[in-house]
C-alpha positions in Angstrom: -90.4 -27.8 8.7 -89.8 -26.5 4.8 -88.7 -23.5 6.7 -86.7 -24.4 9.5 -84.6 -26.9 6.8 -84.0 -24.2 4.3 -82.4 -21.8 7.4 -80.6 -24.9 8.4 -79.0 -25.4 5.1 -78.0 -21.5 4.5 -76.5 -21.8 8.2 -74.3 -24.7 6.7 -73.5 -23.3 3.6 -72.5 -20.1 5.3 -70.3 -22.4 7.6 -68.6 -24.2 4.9 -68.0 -21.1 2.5 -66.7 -19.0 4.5 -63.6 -20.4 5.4 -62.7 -21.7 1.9 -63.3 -17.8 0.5 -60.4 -16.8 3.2 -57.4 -19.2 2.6 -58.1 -19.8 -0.8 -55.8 -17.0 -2.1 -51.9 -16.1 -0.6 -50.0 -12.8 -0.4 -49.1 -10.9 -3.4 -46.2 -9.7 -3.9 -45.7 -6.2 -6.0 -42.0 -4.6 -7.2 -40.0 -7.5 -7.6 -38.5 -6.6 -11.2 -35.2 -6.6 -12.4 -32.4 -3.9 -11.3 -29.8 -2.7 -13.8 -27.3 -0.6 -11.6 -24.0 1.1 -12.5 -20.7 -0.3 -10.0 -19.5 3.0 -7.7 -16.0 1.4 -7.4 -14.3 -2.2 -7.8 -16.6 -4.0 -4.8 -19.9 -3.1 -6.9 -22.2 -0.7 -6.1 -24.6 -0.1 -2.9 -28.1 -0.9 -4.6 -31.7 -0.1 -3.4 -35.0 -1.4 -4.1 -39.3 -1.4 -2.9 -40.4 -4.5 -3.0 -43.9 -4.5 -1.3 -46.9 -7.1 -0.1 -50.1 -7.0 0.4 -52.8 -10.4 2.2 -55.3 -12.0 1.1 -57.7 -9.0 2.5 -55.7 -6.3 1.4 -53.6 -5.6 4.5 -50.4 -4.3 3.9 -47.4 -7.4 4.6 -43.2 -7.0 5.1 -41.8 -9.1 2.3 -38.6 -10.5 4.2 -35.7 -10.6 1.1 -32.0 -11.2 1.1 -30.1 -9.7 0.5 -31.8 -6.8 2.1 -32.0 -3.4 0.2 -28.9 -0.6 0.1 -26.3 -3.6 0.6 -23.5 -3.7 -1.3 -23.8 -5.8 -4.5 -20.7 -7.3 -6.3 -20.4 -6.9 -10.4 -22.2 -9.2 -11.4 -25.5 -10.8 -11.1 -27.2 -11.5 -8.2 -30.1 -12.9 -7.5 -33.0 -11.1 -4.5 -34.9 -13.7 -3.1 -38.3 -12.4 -1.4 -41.1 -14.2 0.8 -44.4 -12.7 2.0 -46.3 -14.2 4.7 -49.5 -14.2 5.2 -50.7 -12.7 8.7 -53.8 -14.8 8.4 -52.7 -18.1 7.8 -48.4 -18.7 8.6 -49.0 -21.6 6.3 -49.8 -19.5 3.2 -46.9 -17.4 1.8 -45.4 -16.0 -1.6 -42.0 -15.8 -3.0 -40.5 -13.8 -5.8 -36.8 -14.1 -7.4 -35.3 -11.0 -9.1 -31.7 -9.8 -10.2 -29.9 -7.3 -9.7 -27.3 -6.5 -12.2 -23.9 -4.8 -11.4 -22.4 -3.6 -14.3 -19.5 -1.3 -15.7 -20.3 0.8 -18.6 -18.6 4.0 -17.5 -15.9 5.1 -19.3 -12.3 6.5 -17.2 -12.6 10.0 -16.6 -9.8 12.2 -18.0 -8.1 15.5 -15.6 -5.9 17.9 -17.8 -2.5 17.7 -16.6 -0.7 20.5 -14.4 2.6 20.4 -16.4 2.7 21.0 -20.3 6.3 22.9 -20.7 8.8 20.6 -20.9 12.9 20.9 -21.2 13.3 18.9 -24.6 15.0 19.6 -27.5 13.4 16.5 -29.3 10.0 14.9 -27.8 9.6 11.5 -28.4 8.4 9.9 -24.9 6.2 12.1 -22.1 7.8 12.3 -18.7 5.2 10.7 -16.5 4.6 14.5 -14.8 2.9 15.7 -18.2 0.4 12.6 -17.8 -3.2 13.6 -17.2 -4.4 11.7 -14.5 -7.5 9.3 -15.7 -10.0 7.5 -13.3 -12.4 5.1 -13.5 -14.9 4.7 -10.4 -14.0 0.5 -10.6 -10.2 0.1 -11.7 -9.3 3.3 -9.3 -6.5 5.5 -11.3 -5.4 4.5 -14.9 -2.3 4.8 -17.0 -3.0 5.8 -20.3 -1.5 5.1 -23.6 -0.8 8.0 -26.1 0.2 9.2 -29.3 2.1 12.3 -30.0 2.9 14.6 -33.5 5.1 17.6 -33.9 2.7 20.5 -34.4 5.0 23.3 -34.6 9.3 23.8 -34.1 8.2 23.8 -29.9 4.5 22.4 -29.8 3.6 18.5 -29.6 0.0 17.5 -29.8 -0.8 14.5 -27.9 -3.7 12.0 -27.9 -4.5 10.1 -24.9 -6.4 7.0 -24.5 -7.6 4.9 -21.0 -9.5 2.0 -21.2 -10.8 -0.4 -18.3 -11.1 -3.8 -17.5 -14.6 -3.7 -18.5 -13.0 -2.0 -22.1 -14.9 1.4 -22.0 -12.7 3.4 -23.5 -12.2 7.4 -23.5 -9.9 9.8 -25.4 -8.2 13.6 -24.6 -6.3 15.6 -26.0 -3.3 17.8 -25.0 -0.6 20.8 -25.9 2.7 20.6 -25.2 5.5 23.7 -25.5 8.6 22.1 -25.5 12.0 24.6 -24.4 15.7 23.6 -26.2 17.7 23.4 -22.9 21.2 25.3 -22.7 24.4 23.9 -22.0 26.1 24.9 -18.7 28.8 23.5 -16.8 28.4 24.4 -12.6 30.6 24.6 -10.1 30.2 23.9 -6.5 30.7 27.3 -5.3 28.8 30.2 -6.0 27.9 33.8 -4.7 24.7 35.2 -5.8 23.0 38.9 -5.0 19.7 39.8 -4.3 17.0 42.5 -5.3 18.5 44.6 -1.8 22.5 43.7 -3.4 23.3 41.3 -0.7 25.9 39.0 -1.7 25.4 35.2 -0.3 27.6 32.4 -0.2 27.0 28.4 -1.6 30.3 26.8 -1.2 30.8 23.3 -0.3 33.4 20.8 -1.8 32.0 18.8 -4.4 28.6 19.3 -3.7 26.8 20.8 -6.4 23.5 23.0 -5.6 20.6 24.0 -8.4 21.6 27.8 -7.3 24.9 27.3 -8.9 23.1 25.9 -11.9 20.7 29.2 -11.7 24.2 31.4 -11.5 25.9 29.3 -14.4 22.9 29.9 -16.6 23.1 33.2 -16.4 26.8 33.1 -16.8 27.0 31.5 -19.7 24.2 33.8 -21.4 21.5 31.0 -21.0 19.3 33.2 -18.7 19.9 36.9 -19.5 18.8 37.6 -15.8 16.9 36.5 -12.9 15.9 38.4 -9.6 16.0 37.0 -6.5 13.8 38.3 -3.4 15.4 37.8 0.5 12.0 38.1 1.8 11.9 38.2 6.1 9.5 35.8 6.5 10.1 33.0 3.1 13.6 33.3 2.9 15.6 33.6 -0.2 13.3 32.6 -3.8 13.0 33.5 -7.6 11.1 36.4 -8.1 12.0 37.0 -11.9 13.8 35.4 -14.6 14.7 37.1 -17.8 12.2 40.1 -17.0 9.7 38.3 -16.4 8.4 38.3 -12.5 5.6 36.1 -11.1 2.3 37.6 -10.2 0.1 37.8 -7.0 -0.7 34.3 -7.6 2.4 32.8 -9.5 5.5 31.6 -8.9 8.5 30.0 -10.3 8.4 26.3 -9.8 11.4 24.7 -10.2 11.6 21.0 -12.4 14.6 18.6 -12.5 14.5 15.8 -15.1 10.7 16.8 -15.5 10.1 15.7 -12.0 9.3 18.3 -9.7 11.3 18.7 -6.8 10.5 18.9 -3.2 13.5 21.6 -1.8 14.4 24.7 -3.6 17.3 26.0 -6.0 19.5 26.8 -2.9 18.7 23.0 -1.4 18.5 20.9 -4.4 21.8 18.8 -5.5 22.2 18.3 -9.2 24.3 16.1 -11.0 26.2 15.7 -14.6 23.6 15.3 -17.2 20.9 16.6 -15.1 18.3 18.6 -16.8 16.6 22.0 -14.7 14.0 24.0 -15.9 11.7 27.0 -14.2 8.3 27.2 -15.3 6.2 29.9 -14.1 2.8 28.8 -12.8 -0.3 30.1 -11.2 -1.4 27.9 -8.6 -4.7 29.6 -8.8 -5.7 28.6 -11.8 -3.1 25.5 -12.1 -1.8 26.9 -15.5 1.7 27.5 -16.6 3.1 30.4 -18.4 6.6 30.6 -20.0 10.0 28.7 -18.7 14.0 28.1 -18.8 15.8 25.5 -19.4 19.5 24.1 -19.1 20.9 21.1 -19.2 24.3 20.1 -16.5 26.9 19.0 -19.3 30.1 19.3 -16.8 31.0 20.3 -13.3 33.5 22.3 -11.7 35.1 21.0 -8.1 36.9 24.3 -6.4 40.0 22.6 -4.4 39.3 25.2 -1.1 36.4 26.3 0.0 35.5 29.2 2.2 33.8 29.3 5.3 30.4 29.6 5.0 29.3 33.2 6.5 25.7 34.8 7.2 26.0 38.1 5.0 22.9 39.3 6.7 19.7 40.9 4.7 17.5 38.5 7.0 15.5 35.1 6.1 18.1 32.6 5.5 20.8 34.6 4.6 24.1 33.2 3.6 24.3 30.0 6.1 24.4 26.8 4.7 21.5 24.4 5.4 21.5 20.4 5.1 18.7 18.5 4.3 18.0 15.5 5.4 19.4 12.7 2.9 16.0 11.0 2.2 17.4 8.4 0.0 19.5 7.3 3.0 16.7 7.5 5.5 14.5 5.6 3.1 17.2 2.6 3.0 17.3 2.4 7.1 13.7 2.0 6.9 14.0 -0.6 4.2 16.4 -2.4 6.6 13.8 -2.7 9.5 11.3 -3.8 7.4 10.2 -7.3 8.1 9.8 -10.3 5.6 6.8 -9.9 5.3 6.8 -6.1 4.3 5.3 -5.2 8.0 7.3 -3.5 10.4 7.7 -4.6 14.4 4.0 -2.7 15.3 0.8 -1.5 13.5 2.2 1.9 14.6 5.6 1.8 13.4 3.9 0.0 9.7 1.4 3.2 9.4 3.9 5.6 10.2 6.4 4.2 7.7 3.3 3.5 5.1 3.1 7.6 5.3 7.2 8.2 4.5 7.6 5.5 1.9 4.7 7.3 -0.2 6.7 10.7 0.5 9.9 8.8 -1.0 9.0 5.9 -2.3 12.4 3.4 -1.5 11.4 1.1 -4.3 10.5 -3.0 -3.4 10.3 -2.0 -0.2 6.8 0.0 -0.3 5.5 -2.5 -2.9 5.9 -5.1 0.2 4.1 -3.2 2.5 1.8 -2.2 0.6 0.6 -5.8 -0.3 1.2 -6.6 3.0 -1.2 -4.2 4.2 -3.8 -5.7 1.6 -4.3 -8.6 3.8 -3.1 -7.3 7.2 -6.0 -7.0 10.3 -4.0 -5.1 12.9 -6.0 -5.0 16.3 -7.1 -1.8 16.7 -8.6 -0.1 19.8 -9.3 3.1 19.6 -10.5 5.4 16.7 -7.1 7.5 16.5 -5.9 4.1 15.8 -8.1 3.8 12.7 -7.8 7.2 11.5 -3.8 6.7 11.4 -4.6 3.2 9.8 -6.9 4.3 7.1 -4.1 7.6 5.9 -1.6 4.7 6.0 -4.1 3.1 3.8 -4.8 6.3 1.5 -0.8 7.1 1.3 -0.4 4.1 -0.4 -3.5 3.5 -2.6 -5.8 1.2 -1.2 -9.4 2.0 -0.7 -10.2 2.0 3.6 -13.7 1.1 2.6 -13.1 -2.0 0.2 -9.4 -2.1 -0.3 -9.3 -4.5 1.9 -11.7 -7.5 4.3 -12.2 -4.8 7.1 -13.9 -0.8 6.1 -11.7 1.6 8.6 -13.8 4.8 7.9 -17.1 3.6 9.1 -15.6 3.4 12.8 -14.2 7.1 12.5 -17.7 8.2 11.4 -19.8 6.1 13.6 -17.6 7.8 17.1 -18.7 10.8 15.6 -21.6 12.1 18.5 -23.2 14.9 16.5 -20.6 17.6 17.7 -17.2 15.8 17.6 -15.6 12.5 17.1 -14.3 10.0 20.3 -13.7 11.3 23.6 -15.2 15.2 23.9 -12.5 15.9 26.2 -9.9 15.5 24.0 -8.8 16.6 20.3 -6.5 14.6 18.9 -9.2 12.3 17.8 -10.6 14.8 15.8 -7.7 16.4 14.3 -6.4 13.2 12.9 -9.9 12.2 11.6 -10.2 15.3 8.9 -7.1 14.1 7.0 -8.6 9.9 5.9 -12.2 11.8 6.1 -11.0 14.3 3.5 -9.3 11.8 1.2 -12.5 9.3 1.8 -15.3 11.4 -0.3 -16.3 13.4 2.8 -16.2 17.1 2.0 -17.5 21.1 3.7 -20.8 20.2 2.9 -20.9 17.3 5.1 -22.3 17.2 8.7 -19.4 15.3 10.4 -16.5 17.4 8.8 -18.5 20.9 9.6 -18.9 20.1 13.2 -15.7 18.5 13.7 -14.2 22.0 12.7 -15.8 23.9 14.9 -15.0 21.7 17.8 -11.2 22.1 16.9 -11.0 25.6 16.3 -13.0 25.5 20.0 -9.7 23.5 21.3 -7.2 26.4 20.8 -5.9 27.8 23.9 -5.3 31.8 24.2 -1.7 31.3 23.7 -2.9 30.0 19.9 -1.6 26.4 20.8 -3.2 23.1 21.4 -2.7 21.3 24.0 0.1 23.5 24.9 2.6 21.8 22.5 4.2 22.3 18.8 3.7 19.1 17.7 -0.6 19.5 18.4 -0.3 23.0 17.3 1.1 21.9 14.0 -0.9 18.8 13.5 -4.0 21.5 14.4 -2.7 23.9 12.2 -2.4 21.9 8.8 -6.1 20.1 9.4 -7.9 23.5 10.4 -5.9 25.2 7.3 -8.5 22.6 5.0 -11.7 23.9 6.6 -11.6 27.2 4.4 -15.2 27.4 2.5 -17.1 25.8 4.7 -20.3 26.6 5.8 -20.7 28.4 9.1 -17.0 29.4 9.7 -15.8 32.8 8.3 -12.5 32.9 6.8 -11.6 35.6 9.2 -12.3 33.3 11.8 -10.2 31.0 10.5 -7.3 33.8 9.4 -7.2 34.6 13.3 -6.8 31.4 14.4 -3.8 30.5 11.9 -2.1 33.3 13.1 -2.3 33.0 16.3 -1.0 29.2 15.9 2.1 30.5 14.2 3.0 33.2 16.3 2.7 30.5 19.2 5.0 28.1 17.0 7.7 31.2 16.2 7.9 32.3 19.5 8.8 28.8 20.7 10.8 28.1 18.1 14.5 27.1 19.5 17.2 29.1 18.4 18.7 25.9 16.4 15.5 26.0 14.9 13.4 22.6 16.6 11.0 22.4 18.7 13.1 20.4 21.6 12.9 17.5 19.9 13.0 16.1 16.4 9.9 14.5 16.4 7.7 17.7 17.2 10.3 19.4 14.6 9.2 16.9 11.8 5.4 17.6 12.3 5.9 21.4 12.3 8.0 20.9 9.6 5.1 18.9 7.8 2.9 21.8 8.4 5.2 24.2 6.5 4.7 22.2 3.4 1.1 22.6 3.4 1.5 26.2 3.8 3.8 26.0 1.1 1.8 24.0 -0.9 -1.4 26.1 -0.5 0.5 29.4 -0.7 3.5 29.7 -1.4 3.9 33.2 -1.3 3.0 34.1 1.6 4.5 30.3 3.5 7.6 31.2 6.1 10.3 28.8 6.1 10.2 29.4 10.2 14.0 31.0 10.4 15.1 31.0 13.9 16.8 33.6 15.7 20.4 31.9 14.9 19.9 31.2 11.4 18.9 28.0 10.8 15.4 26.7 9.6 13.9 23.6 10.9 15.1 21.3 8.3 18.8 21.8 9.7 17.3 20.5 13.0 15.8 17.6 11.4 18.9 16.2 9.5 21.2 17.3 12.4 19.1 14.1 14.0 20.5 12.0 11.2 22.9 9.2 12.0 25.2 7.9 9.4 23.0 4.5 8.7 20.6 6.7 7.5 18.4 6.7 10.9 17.7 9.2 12.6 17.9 10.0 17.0 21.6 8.2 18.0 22.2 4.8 17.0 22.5 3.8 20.9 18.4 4.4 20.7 15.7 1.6 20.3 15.2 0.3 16.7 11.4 1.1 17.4 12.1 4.7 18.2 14.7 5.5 15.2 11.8 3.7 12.8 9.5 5.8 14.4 11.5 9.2 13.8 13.0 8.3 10.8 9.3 7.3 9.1 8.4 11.2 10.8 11.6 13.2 9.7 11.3 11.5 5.5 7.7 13.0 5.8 8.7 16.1 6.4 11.9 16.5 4.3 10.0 15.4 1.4 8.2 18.8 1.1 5.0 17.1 1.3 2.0 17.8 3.9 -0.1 14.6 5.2 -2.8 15.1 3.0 -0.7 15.7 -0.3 0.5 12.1 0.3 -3.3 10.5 0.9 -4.8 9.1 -2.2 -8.5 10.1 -3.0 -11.5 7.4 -2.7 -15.1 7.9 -3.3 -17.6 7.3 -0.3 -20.1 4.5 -1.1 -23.5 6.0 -1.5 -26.0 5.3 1.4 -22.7 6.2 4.1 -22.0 8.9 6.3 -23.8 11.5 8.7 -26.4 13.8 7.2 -29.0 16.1 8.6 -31.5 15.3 10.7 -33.5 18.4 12.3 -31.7 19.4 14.9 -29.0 16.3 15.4 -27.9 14.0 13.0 -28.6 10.8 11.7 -26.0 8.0 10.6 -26.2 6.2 7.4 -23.4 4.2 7.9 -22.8 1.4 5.7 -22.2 -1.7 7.2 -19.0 -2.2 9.4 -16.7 -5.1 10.0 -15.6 -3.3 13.5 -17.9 -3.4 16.3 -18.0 0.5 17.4 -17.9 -0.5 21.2 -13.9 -0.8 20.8 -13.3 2.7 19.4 -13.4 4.5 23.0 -10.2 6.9 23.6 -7.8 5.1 25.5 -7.0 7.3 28.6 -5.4 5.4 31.4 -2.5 3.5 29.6 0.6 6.4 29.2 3.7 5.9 28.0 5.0 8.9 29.6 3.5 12.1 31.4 2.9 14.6 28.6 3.3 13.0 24.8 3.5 10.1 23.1 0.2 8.5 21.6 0.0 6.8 19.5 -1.4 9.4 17.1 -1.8 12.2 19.5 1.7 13.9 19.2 5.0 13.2 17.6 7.0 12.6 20.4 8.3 8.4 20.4 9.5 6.9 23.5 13.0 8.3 24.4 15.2 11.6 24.4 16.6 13.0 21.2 20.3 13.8 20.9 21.4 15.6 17.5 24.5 15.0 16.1 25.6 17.1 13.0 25.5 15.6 9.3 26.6 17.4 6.3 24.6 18.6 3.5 23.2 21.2 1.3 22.2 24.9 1.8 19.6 27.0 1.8 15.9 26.1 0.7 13.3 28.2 -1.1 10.1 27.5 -1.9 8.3 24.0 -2.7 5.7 22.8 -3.9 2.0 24.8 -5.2 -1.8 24.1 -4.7 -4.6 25.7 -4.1 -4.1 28.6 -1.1 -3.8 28.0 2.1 -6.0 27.8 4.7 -6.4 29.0 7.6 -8.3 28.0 11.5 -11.0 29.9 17.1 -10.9 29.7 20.4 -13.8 27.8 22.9 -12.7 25.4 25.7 -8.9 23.7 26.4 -9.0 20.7 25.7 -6.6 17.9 27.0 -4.2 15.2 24.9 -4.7 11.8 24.7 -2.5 9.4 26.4 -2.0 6.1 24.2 -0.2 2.5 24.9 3.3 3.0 23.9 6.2 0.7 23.4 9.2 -0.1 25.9 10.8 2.6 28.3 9.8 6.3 28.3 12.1 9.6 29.4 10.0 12.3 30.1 11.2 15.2 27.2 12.6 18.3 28.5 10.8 20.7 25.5 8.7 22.6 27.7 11.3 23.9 29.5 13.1 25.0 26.8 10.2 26.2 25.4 9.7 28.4 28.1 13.3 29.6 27.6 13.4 30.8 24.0 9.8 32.7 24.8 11.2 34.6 27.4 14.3 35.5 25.3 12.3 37.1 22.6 14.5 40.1 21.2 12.9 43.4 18.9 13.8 41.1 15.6 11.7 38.0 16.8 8.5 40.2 17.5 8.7 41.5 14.0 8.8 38.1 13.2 5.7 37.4 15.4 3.9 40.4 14.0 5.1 39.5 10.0 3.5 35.8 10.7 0.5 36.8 12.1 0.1 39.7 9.3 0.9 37.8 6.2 -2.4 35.7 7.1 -4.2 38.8 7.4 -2.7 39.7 4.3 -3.9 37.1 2.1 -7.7 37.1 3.6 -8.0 40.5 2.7 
């Protein structure tokens, strides 16, 4: 009995202990500490953390906290909240509070400016161009203040400060060669000779041309001489001045009122008062040299004018050009422009985003700008968000945070590990690499490696895209970015640039469009990034009757500023108008997109043999970003990103103007673009009526008209690439 009791009670204390020892403890909870992390841009910073748990017996738990690691996490404080449940008992559970603190403690960063010779005889305030640019990864770009002191009779020394909202503060210092500017008075007729002794022509009534200014200069004994080269391919440009000529990688940039201008000597009007200087500069190394200066104290009206003639020697010769009157154009705009800064359609607002950052008409692009700070356009497909986000980037505001809805994560998450949208078409991935470039996305990356490849795979064996000039250019200035990087030879690319101009110069019209202004405007686009990137060896596309395409573009001019005839839809002439400012302006698409920095924890990286996304979180649901296909607006062009063409025929009318343009803007050298599969053009919703465009025929046409001259043209095009790679 002593027995049998004594197993009886160790059975019941067994019973009874057992189940006190297992639910007596709960989950632990490890790595909930703290978290000091520095804001990436004004939205906060994307922050991770490892915050583990472990049950009662050891096992490994899944602490559930919110917010959940690698969110975004405003300035600030915030507060991580996380619970562990036990797996034994759903009744026993732990829960641990952090913070995570978003601070700025990062000073602006300071660049050096470009410009430091500036036409002054006495330097008290810095022309805006002489700023160095400072940045600061939360307040974006940042003016700073300065003081200057007279170092020498021509040398400033100046001392710049930035400081943020958060008041980090950070200084630089900068030089400053200052040039006493002549006295000249101009006329508005000229003749000037060139390094062959050609003698051409700038004569209009009281229109007054930098080339004049050039020719005064030296005929007052300001400039003791200057050279000028009629090159074939660039046209007319300053090789030398006083002696001095610019190197393989210099050139004379040309500066009026310090601001740097976006046409050459032979297109640029000057006024009374105006200053001009030329500064040579290597846009290799983004340094300047030595300069002129002179300053417009009077001008000189002839009361006849002769006839302008072409006196031969090739490029330009001696025919007068017009340029499109911007300032004009940018007022028609203005005129169109809703109350609330928006224009009749997401399309027409983008496009017109794009040419008020080109020339900047004021109030105007302050009210679209703010409109497009609260704006949620419906988008449908991801060309639509790729124009939406450059609209964005053309007019400062971040596509990630800038405003309630990210438009990059769509463009990055229709990206299929070889190309972006539809794989039977390449518009969508032409128009990606311009936001994608300007959104922290760079050669090294995944996304913008493939996406070249697939585009230089769209080129057909005539050197076109899509069999059309507006594509070809559009093709032409993206691909022209992908030099260094990895996996594509620059002779690969070299080939495939020339063989995209030759196809563009032997389609070329012989008034110097491509059929309509539209496609004209986005070639014309293209040959300001070549300019910019080299602009040496950059052709100012001079067709086989003399003209270059910015005759064609403000031929399309109407005298309210608009451009296609005034009897055309509002919607069309905003359309064209918003293209044609773009490309007057000198400026390519990308020179007018601001730079952002991609939020850590985002994008498309390596994975073995695919690709994995990291995309941060998205506003947009990716199931809408399809290519739209079915809906056209007429047989051949017209997306809404796709090509140039808008909705109805062009009909040019002539406008008067100035003459003939030299070289524009410099950056780093140009780049260049290979064949694989044709691939077709997206069709896009388009609004009102739609004339199908006669430009292939004439397209045809001028090919089949190609005389000895325009083959030398073809072959200089082609070579000048081949030239520069080697």
């Amino acid at each position: 009995m002593k027995h049998s009791s004594f197993v009886g009670f160790l059975t019941l204390f067994v019973f009874l202990a057992v189940p006190i020892f297992a639910f007596a403890d709960e989950p632990t909870i490890a790595g909930a500490v703290d978290i000091t992390a520095e804001a990436t841009s004004s939205v906060g910073a994307y922050v991770t953390f490892s915050v583990t748990a472990a049950d009662t017996d050891t096992t490994p738990l899944t602490p559930v906290c919110s917010p959940l690691s690698g969110v975004l996490f405003a300035l600030g404080t915030t507060t991580v909240t996380c619970t562990a449940t036990s797996a034994l008992d759903a009744a026993s559970s732990t829960t641990e509070t952090f913070d995570i603190g978003v601070v700025d403690t990062t000073p602006p960063v300071f660049s050096a400016p470009s410009h430091s010779i500036i036409a002054s005889s006495t330097l008290t305030t810095i022309p805006s161009s002489a700023y160095p640019t400072a940045t600061d990864a939360v307040d974006g770009s940042i003016t700073p203040t300065y003081t200057l002191q007279q170092t020498g009779p021509h040398a400033v020394h100046v001392d710049w400060n930035a400081v943020d909202t958060a008041g980090n503060s950070s200084t630089f210092g900068s030089d400053i060669t200052t040039m006493d500017p002549a006295g000249i008075t101009v006329s508005d007729d000229c003749t000037v000779t060139d390094s062959n002794g050609d003698s051409h022509v700038f004569a209009q009534t009281n229109t007054f041309l930098g080339i004049c200014a050039l020719q005064a200069a030296k005929d007052a004994g300001a400039v003791s001489d200057f050279v000028l080269t009629n090159d074939p391919g660039l046209g007319l440009y300053v090789q030398s001045v006083n002696g001095i000529s610019a190197g393989a990688t210099e050139y004379w940039a040309l500066w009026q009122n310090e601001g740097y201008t976006s046409c050459g000597l032979g297109c640029l009007p000057v006024a009374q008062d105006d200053t001009l200087s030329l500064v040579l500069t290597d846009w290799m190394a983004n340094t300047e040299g030595t300069g002129i200066a002179f300053s417009i104290d009077s001008l000189t009206a002839t009361s006849s004018v002769p006839a302008p003639s072409n006196s031969g020697g090739g490029g330009t010769g001696g025919l007068t050009h017009y340029p499109l009157n911007i300032s004009s154009a940018l007022s028609y705009l203005a005129s169109k422009q809703n109350g609330d800064g928006s224009f009749s359609s997401s399309l027409l607002t983008d496009w017109a985003a794009l040419a008020f950052a080109a020339g900047d008409p004021g109030a105007a692009k302050t009210n679209l700008r703010d409109y497009l700070l609260s704006a949620r356009p419906q988008l449908s497909s991801v060309t639509d968000y790729e124009r939406h986000a450059m609209a964005l980037e053309a007019l400062g505001i971040n596509p990630y945070s800038g405003t309630s809805v990210d438009y990059i994560t769509p463009i990055v998450s229709a990206f299929d590990g070889t190309q972006i949208g539809d794989p039977n078409l390449d518009n969508d991935d032409i128009f990606a690499v311009f936001p994608l470039l300007r959104a922290g996305y760079g050669p090294s990356d995944t996304i913008i490696q493939k996406v070249a490849a697939f585009i230089l795979s769209a080129q057909r064996p005539d050197g076109s895209w899509d069999g059309s000039a507006d594509m070809t250019a559009a093709a032409a200035q993206a691909v022209g970015l992908f030099f260094g990087t990895p996996g594509i030879k620059s002779s690969t690319l070299g080939q495939s640039l020339g063989k995209a101009q030759a196809y563009l110069v032997l389609t070329q019209q012989a008034d110097a469009s491509w059929g309509s202004v539209d496609s004209t405007s986005w070639v014309q686009t293209m040959i300001n990034s070549t300019y910019e990137g080299d602009p040496t060896r950059a052709i100012p596309y001079t067709s086989s009757g003399g003209y270059i395409p910015g005759d064609a573009i403000a031929r399309a001019q109407q005298s309210d500023g608009g451009v296609r005839p005034t009897t055309d839809s509002v919607d069309n002439r905003v359309w064209s108008t918003s293209y044609a400012v773009t490309a007057a302006s000198g400026k390519s698409w990308l020179a007018l997109l601001q730079p952002f920095s991609r939020p850590s924890a985002t994008g498309i990286t390596s994975s073995g043999g695919g690709v994995s996304e990291t995309a941060a979180t998205s506003t947009v649901s990716t199931s809408s970003l399809q290519a739209a296909t079915s809906t056209q607006a007429i047989a051949t062009t017209t997306p809404v990103v796709a090509t140039s063409t808008p909705i109805e025929p062009t009909v040019s009318t002539s406008t008067p103007g100035v003459a003939s343009s030299t070289t524009s803007t410099a950056k780093p050298p140009v780049q260049k673009i290979v064949p694989k599969k044709t691939v077709a053009k997206k069709i896009t919703a388009a609004p009102a009526t739609t004339t199908p465009s006669s430009t292939t025929g004439n397209q045809t046409a001028a090919a089949a008209n190609v005389d000895s001259g325009l083959l030398k043209k073809v072959l200089y095009s082609i070579s000048s690439f081949f030239a520069w790679l080697f």
